[in-house]
Structure formats: C-alpha cells, structure tokens
VMD Tcl script that draws the C-alpha trace (Angstrom):
set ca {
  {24.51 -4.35 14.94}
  {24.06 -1.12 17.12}
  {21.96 0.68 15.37}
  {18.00 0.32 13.61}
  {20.06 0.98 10.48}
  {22.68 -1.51 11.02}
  {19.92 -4.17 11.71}
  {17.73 -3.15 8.36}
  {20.72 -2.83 6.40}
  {22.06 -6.73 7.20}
  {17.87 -7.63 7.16}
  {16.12 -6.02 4.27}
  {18.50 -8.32 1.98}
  {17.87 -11.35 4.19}
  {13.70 -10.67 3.96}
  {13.88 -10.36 0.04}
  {16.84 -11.63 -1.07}
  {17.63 -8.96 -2.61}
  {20.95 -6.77 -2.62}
  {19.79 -2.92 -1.49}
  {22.28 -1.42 -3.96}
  {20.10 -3.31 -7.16}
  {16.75 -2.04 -5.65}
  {15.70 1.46 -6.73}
  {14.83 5.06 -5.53}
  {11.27 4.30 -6.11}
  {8.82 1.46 -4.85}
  {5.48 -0.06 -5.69}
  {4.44 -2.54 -2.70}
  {1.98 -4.97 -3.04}
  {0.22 -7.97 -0.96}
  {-0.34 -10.14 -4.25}
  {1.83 -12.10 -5.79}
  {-0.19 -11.97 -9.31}
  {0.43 -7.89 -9.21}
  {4.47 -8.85 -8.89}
  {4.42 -11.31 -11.78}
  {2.21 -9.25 -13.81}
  {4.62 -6.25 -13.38}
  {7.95 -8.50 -13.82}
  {6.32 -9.79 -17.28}
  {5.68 -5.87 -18.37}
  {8.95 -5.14 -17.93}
  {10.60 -8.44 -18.70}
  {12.56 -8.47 -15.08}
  {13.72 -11.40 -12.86}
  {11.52 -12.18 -9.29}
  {14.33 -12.15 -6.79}
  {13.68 -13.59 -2.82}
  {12.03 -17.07 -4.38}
  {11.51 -18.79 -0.50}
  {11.94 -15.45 1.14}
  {9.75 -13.79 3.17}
  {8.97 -10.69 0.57}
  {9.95 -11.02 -2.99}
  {11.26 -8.56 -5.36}
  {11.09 -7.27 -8.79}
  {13.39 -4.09 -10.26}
  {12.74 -2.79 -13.62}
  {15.22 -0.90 -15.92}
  {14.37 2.41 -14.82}
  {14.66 1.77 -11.34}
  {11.23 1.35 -10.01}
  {10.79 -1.74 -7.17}
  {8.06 -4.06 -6.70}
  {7.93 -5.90 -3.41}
  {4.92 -7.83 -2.59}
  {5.35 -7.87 1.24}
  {2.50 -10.03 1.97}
  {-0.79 -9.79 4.14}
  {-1.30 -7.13 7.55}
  {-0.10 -4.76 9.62}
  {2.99 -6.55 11.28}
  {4.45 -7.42 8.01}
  {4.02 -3.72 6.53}
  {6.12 -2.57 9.10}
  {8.81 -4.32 8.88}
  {9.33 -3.57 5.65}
  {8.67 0.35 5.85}
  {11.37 -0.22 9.14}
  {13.95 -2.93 6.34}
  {13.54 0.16 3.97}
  {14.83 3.01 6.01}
  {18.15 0.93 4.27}
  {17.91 2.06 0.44}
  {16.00 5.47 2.05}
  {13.67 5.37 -0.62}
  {12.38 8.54 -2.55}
  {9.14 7.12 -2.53}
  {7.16 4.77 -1.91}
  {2.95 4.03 -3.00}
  {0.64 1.11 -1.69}
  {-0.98 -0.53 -4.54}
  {-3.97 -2.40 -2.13}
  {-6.99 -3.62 -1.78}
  {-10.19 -2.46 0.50}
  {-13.12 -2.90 1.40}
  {-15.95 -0.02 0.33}
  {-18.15 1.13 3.27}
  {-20.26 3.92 1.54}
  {-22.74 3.38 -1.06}
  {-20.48 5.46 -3.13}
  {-17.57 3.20 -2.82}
  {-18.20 0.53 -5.55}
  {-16.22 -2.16 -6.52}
  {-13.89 -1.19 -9.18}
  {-13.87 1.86 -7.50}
  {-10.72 3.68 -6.75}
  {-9.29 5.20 -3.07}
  {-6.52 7.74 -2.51}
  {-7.40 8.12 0.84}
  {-6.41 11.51 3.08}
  {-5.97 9.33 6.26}
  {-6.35 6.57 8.12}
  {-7.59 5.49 11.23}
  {-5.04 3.21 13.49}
  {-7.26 1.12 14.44}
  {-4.58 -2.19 13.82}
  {-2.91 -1.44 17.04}
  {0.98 -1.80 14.87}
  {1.73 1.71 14.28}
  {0.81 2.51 18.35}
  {4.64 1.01 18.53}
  {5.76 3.87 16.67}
  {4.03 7.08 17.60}
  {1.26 8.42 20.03}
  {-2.27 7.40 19.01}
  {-2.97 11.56 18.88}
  {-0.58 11.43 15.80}
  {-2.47 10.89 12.66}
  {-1.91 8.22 9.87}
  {-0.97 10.46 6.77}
  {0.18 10.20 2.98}
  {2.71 12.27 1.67}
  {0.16 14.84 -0.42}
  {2.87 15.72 -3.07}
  {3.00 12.11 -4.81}
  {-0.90 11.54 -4.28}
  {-1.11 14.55 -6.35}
  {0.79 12.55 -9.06}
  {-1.26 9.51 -8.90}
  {-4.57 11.65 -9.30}
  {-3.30 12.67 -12.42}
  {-2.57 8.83 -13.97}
  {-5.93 8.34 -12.54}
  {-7.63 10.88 -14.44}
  {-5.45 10.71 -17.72}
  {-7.22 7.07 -17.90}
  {-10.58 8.27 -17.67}
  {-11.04 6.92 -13.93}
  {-12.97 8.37 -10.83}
  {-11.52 8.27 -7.82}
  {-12.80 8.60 -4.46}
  {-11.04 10.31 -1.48}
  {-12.03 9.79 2.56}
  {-10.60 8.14 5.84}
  {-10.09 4.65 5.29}
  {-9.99 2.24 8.96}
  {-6.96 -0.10 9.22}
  {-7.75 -2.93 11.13}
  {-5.83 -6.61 12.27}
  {-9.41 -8.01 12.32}
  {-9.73 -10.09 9.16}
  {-12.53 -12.09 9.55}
  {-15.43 -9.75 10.49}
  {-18.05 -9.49 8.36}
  {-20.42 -10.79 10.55}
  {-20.10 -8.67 13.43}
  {-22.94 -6.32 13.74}
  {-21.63 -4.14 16.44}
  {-18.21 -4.04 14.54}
  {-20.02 -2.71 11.49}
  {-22.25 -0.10 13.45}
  {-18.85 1.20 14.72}
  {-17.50 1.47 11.17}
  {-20.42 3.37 10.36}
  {-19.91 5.49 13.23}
  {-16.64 6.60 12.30}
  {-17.93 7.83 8.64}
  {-14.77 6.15 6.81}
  {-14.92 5.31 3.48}
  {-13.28 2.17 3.31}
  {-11.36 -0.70 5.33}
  {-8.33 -2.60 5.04}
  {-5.03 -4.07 7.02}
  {-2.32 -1.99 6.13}
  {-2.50 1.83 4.90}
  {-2.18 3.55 8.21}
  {0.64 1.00 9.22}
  {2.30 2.34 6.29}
  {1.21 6.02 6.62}
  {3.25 6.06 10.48}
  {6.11 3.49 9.80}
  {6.76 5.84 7.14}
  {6.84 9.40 8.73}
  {9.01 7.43 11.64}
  {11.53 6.50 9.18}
  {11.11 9.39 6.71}
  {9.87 7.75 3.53}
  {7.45 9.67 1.47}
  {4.43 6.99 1.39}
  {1.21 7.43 -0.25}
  {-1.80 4.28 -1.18}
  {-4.29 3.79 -3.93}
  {-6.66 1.22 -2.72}
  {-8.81 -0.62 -5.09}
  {-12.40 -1.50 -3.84}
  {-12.57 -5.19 -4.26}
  {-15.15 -6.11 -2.13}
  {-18.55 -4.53 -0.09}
  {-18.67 -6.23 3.33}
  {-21.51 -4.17 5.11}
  {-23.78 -6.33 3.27}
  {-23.86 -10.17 3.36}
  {-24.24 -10.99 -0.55}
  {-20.79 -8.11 -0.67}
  {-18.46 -10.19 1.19}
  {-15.69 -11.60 -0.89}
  {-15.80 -14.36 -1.98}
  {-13.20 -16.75 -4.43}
  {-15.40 -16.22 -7.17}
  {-15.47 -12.44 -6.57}
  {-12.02 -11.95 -6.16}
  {-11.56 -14.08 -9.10}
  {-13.73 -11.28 -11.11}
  {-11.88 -8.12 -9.55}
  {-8.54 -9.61 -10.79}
  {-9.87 -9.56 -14.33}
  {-11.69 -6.72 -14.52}
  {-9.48 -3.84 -12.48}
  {-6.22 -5.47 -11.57}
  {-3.81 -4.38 -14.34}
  {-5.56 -0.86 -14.62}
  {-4.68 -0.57 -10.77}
  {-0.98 -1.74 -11.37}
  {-0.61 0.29 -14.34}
  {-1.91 3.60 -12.69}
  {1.09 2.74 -9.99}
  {3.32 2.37 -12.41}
  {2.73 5.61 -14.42}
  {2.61 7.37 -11.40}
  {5.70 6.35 -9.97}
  {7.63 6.30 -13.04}
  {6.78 9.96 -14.22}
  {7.63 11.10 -10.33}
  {10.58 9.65 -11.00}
  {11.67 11.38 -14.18}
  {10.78 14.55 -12.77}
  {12.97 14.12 -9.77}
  {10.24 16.45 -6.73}
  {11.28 16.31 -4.03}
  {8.63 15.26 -1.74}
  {8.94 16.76 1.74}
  {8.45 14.76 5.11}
  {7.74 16.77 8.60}
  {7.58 15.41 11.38}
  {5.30 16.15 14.31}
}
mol new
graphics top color blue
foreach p $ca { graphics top sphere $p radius 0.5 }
foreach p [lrange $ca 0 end-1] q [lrange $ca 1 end] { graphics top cylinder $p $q radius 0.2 }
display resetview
C-alpha cells in the first residue's frame, strides 16, 4: 500500500466493517450510538461493523450513517478512511456546548467556522488556514430547519481535545474572549480533514448542555432529557437535508487554499 488511497481503501472496510461499494454517495456521521439505531429502525436497515471500531448503517436510497465515536483523532481518520467512497457529501449531526446566553439548550448551530483549537487538524494544514463548511449544503440544512418551524443559530464554534473542563476559570475567560458561540471536539477536525481530502462537509450541532455556569454542566440526568426532547428532530433535520441534496444531485464545490 503506496498510496493514502491504497491504505483507506484496504482500512475504511476494516474500521466499519463495511464493504465501500454498499456505502453511499451521501453520509450522516454521528458520535452516538442511539442516533445510529434510531436511524437504522426508520429505515428498517441492518447495523454493519458490530465489534468494529465505527459502525455503519445504509438506507435504500443511499444515505450512510456512521457513528465514528468521541474526538478529534477519531474524526479524522474517518474523513482520511473516506477519501475511499469520495463521498458527495458529508454533514456532522453533533452535540455542543452553548457559550452565549442566546445559545439554549435545544437550540440549534450551523456554525460558519471553527476555531482549531484541538491541535488534530494542525497535521493537515497551517494553523492560518481556517476550519470551514462547505456553504452550498448548509444552505440545504437551513431550509429542513426552517420547514420544521426551528431557529437556528449561526457563529464560530471552538473545537477543543479538552473534555473535562468545566471548572477551569481561566479556560472559560478565554472562551469568552474569543466570542464563539459554542464548544465541542470535533467540527473543525472535520471542517480541515475534509478540504484536505476534498469532501464537501458541513455540521449542525445541537446545544445539549451550558457549561459556563456550574448548575449547566451536563449531567446523566440532563443528557438523559436532551435525548428525549431534541434528539430525533436533530436526526430527522439530517436526514431531510441530506436526502433532498441528494435527489437534486448540486454539485457542491471544494477550493482549496
């Protein structure tokens, strides 16, 4: 295996367990395993990669789920493992955490940017380069957002490896610093893994949590409430989006810098 496309070609099948010819043009990635399983029972699809390190789920019209798991590290390696079925595109269905008083939870984030501050995507480009969707398909997601009724906010989101920070005073004066509207562990990653290897990429981020404040921090409980409340409208959104992008066949255009 000479080539980066030689090695994602033999190791996005061994990741997922998946073959790359039955995975489609189109993907939905995800960190939770209840967002796979809910979208597998929709469509009434199989969960491929059981014991893998990413599993799978392909519907009918040939839209992918893969939940990739949890960080930075892992979302690039699968935005380098899909560079192998060169996907059309691809959108982010995460979760964040709101850092405005704007930003509550429920609340959803198509955010402009990102700021690299995870250190991953430093491997990939110059820190000068900017962590960017692909504006074409957020433009389709704002639409399935609005056709259900939904706000959404927009803003720089901050991508960080730190997980367990919520108590850090001077981390959370920085964060206010920097003016961005929410936090999380994998959008930029995505955003620059992405331009690298081509892949139109975009994220809608669901505010699950408020961590500037000590009674916002997540908590079991908490989570357990955002799952009920906003998970299948977030997963649903995705898959509208994705779906009608799909059946219109746009082209969404990459440059690179």
């Amino acid at each position: 295996m000479k080539t980066k496309l030689d090695i994602a070609r033999n190791w996005l099948p061994r990741y997922t367990g998946t073959p790359i010819d039955s995975m489609g043009d189109y993907f939905l990635l995800t960190n939770f395993q209840n967002y796979l399983e809910k979208f597998a029972g929709t469509f009434g699809c199989n969960i491929l990669g059981e014991g893998r390190p990413m599993q799978t789920s392909t519907n009918s019209a040939g839209l992918t789920m893969i939940n990739f798991g949890m960080g930075s590290a892992n979302a690039a390696t699968l935005m380098d493992l899909l560079m192998a079925r060169a996907p059309k595109g691809v959108l982010f269905l995460g979760k964040c955490g709101g850092l405005k008083k704007s930003t509550e939870i429920g609340h959803f984030i198509l955010p402009i940017a990102a700021i690299r501050g995870e250190g991953t995507s430093d491997d990939y480009m110059p820190k000068e380069v900017p962590a960017l969707p692909s504006f074409k398909l957020h433009k389709f997601v704002s639409e399935k957002i609005i056709a259900h009724g939904q706000e959404y906010r927009t803003g720089v989101v901050y991508t960080t490896n730190r997980r367990v920070w919520e108590w850090d005073v001077k981390f959370k004066q920085y964060l206010k610093q920097l003016a961005t509207i929410g936090i999380d562990m994998e959008t930029a990653t995505i955003f620059i893994v992405g331009l690298v290897n081509e892949i139109p990429r975009g994220a809608l981020l669901l505010v699950s949590d408020i961590p500037m404040v000590p009674e916002g921090v997540k908590t079991e409980e908490s989570d357990k409430l955002v799952t009920e409340r906003f998970v299948d409208l977030h997963l649903q959104i995705g898959i509208e989006a994705m779906t009608e992008l799909g059946e219109k066949g746009e082209p969404i255009k990459h440059f690179r810098y």
